[in-house]
C-alpha positions in Angstrom: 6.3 24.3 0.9 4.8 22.3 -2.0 3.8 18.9 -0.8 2.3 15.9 -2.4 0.3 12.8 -0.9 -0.4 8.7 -2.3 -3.1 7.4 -1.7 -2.6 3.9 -0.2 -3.3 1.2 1.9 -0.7 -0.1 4.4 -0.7 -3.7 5.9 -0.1 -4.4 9.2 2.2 -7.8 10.0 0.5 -10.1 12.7 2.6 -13.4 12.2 6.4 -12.9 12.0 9.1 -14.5 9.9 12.8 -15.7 10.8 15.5 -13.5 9.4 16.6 -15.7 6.3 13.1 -17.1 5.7 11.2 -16.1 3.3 7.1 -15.8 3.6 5.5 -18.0 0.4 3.1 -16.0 -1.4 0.6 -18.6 -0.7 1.2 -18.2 2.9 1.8 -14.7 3.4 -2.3 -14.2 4.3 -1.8 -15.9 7.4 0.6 -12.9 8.2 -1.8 -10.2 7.7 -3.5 -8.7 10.9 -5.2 -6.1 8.9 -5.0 -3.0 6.6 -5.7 1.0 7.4 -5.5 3.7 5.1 -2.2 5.2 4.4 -1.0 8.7 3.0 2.7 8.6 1.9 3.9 12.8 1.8 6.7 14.1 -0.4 7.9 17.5 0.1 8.0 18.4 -3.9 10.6 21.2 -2.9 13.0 19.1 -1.4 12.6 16.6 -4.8 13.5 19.3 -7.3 17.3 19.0 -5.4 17.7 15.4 -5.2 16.6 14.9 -8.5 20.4 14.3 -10.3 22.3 13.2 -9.2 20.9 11.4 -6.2 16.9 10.7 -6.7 14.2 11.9 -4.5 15.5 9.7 -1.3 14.9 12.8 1.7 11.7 13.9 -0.1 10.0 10.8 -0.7 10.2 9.3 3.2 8.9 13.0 4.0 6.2 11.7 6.4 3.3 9.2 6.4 0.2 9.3 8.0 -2.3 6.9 9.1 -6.1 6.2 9.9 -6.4 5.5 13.6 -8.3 2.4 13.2 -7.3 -1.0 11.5 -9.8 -3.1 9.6 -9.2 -7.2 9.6 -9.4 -9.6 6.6 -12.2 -10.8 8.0 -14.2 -8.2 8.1 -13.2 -7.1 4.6 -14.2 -10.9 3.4 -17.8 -9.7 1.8 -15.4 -7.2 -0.1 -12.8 -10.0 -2.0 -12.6 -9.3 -5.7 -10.8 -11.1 -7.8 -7.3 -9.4 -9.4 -7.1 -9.2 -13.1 -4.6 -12.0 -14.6 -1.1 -10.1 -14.4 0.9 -9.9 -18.1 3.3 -11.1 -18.5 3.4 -13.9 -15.6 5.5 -13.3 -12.9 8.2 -15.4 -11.6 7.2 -18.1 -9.3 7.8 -16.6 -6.3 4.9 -14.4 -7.0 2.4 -16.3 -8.0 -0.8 -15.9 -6.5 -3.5 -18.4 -6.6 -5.8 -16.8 -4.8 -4.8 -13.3 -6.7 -7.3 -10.9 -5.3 -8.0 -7.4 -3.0 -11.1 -5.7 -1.8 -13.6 -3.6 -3.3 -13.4 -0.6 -1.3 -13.2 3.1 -2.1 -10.9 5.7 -1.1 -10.8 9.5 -0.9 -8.6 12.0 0.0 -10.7 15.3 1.2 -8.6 18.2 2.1 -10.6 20.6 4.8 -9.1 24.0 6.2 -10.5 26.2 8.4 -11.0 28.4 5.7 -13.5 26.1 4.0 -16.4 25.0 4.7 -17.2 21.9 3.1 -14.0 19.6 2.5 -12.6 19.8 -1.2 -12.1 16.2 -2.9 -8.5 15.5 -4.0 -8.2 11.8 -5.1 -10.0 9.0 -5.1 -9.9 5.2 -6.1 -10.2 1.4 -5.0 -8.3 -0.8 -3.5 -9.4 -3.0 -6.4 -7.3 -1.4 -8.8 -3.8 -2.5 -7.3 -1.7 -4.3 -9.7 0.1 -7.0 -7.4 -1.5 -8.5 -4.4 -0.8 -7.7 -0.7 0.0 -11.1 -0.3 2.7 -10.5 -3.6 3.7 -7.6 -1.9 4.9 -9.6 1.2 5.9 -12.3 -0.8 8.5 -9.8 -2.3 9.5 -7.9 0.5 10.6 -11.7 2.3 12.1 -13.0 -0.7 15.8 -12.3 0.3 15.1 -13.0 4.0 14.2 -9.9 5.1 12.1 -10.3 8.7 9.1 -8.9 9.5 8.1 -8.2 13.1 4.3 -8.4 14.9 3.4 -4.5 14.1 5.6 -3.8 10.8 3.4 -2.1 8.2 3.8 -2.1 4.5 2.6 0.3 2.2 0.7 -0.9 -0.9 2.5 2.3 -3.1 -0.3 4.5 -5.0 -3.3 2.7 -6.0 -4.5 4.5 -9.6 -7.5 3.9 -11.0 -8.7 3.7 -14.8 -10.7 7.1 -13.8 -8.5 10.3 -13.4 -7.9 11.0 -9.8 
């Protein structure tokens, strides 16, 4: 089966919200326990049949996979880097005045036990994402849509100006 990975970052939720109430994006840091990386699998043979007239729906919630470990906004505070300005402006709702991320790398390394040194597949930073985690929530809430102690959203691919 042909398979394809993101490379991502999810957010784990540590302050809820009310059904109905929307988190500001200018609050939605205080909901943030902390991130861990995030692989997002589609099964590409499943895609090619969902294509028309449906969309890839079954292939694209595939699987996702985690790092065991989460990492707190604290500890990625030496790491803030400031967003580029976002054009054209969003709607209110969405914007950010502290728009910003972290400067960390990612990689994907694939190892078999056919190989002896991993293989490098993708690789970017968590710099390089367009809207804000705290956008992202912002977003997500905007229609009242609750989020629980424990939920996790996914940041969707981060690309980078390099090829990956």
């Amino acid at each position: 089966m042909r398979m394809d990975l993101e490379l991502e970052m999810g957010t784990f939720i540590g302050k809820p919200n009310n059904l109905g109430d929307p988190i500001p994006v200018n609050e939605a840091r205080d909901h943030i326990f902390g991130f861990c990386l995030l692989n997002d699998w589609s099964a590409r043979d499943l895609q090619v049949w969902e294509y028309v007239p449906l969309g890839p729906f079954n292939a694209k919630n595939f699987a996702s996979t985690i790092s065991p470990w989460i990492v707190t906004p604290e500890a990625l505070a030496p790491f803030k880097v400031s967003l580029p300005a976002q054009d054209p402006a969003l709607l209110p709702y969405l914007r950010d005045n502290d728009l910003s991320s972290y400067n960390v790398d990612l990689e994907i390394c694939l190892k078999t036990a056919k190989m002896a040194e991993p293989h490098k597949i993708a690789t970017s930073n968590m710099r390089y994402l367009y809207y804000s985690v705290p956008q992202t929530i912002a977003h997500h809430t905007v229609t009242g849509c609750n989020l629980g102690v424990g939920d996790m959203l996914g940041t969707g691919t981060i690309s980078g100006p390099e090829k990956s």
